[in-house]
Every structure is written in C-alpha cells, then in structure tokens.
N, C-alpha and C positions, 0 to 999 in steps of 0.2 A: 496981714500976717497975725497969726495967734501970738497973744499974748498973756502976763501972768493975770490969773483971775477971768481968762474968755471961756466960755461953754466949749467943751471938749466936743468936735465933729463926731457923731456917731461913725462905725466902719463896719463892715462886716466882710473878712476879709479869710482867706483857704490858707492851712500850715503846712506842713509838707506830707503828712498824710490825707490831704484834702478833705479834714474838717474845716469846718466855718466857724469862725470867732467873733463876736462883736466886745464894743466898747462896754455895754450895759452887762453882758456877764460876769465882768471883772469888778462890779459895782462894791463899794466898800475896803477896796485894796486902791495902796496907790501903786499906777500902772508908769514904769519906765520905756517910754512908748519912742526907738530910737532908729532913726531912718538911716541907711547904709548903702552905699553904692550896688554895689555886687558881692557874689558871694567867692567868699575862695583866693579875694587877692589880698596883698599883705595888710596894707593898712586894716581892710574890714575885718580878717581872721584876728588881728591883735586887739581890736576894739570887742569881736566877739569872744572869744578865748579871757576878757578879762572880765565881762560881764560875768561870762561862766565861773571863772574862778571866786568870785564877790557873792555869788547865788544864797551861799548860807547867812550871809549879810542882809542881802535884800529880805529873805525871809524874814528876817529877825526885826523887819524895820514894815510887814506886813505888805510888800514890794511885791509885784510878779512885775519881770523885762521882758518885753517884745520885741523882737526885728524886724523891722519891714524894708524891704527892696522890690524893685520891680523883677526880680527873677523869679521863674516858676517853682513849681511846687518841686518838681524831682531837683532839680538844684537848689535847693533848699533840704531836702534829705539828704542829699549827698554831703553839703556843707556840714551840716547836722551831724550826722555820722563820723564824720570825717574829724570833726573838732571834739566830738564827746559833747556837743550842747546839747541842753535839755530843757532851755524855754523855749517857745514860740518864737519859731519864723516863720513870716507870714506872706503872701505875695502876692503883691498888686500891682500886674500888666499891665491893666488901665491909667495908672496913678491919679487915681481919683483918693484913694486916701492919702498918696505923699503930696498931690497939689494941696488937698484941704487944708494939712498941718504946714503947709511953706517951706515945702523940704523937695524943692525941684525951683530950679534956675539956673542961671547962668554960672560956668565954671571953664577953669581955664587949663589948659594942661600942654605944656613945651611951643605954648607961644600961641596954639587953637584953640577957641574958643567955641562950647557948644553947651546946651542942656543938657542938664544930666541932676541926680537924687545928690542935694545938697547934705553933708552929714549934720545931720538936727537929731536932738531928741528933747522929748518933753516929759516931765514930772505930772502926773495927770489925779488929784485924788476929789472922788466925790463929784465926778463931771467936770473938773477944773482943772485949767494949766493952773499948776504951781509953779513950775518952774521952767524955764525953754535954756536950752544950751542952741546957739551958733557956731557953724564952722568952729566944729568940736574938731580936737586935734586926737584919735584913736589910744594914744599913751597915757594911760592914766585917767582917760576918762570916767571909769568905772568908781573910782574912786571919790571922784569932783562930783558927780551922781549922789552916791552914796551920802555925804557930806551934807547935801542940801534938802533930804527927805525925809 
C-alpha cells in the first residue's frame, strides 16, 4: 500500500469526454487524487458535490481534484452534468489505477461481503504521496483535504 513520501504510480486514465489524462501532466500542482465507488449514489454525490463546492479553495492552495471510479465515461458525464462538477472524472474499467493507489478490497455491506473501490484519496505533489486518507467518511471530507495541503 502507498504510503506518505512513495513515488506516485503513473496513470493514464479517459474523463468523460474521452480525453486521456496522465499523472505527469499535472506535474507541479498538487493533485487531490480521490477514489469513489460509483457514480450518482448518495454517499459519492455528497463527497463530490463538496469537492465541487471547495474548488476555489483548492485553487488557491495550487490543487486540481480528480475522481476516479471504475464507471465509464458516459456515466461519468452524466454524473458530471448532473452535479455541476467541473474537475476531472476519470474512469478505470480495468482498475489498474485504483489497485496501484490501494483503493480496492474488501468491503462489507448488510452482512455480504465482496470487492469493490475502497474510498481513498491521496495528496499527491511533485510525484509524491503527501498525504493518504482511509475509509474516508463522504461528510466533510473536502474539508479534512483542504486542511492538510
């Protein structure tokens, strides 16, 4: 599992107009790089919706926020649209970049237990974890972020 101060995994990863983003574009900003279930159910709208809302914050602290979930591109627009977000969501079928960052495991939901995108995000500047959030709680997260960049 990444930790603070490991080499940031490169990614290269499609948003919902299906451009391609990598890690190395964002070079010189620090990247709040934050893994999310799915798109559109309550907890992930209230985790995105407060990212969105903090945006001129991040700005101000030389921040761009990522989302990444394993859903596709068109839901990822839809989510998009639908919330008024204006960072990057990005989406990885594969989960080749949510295993790299350790943001897929085990999870438990009314008693069954299966894999699925653990909610992690990480503080990334200069090729480096700064900072890793676990089993982030959606409420206030945006804030807890903010605080530590």
């Amino acid at each position: 599992m990444l930790k603070k101060g490991d080499k940031a995994p490169e990614f290269k990863l499609s948003d919902a107009n299906g451009k391609t983003h990598s890690l190395a574009e964002l070079k010189g900003k620090t990247i709040v790089l934050y893994f999310y279930p799915k798109d559109d159910t309550p907890g992930c709208t209230i985790e995105a919706c407060e990212f969105r809302d903090a945006e001129k914050e991040f700005t101000k602290k030389n921040a761009v926020v990522i989302g990444v979930s394993k859903d596709s591109t068109a839901s990822h627009a839809r989510f998009a649209q639908k919330q008024d977000l204006k960072f990057l969501l990005l989406s990885d079928p594969e989960l080749s970049t949510i295993k790299a960052y350790g943001a897929w495991g085990k999870k438990k939901f009314m008693g069954r237990e299966y894999e699925g995108v653990l909610r992690t995000t990480l503080a990334i500047k200069n090729g480096r974890v700064k900072q890793r959030f676990d089993g982030v709680t959606p409420k206030g997260h945006a804030a807890q972020v903010l605080k530590t960049i």
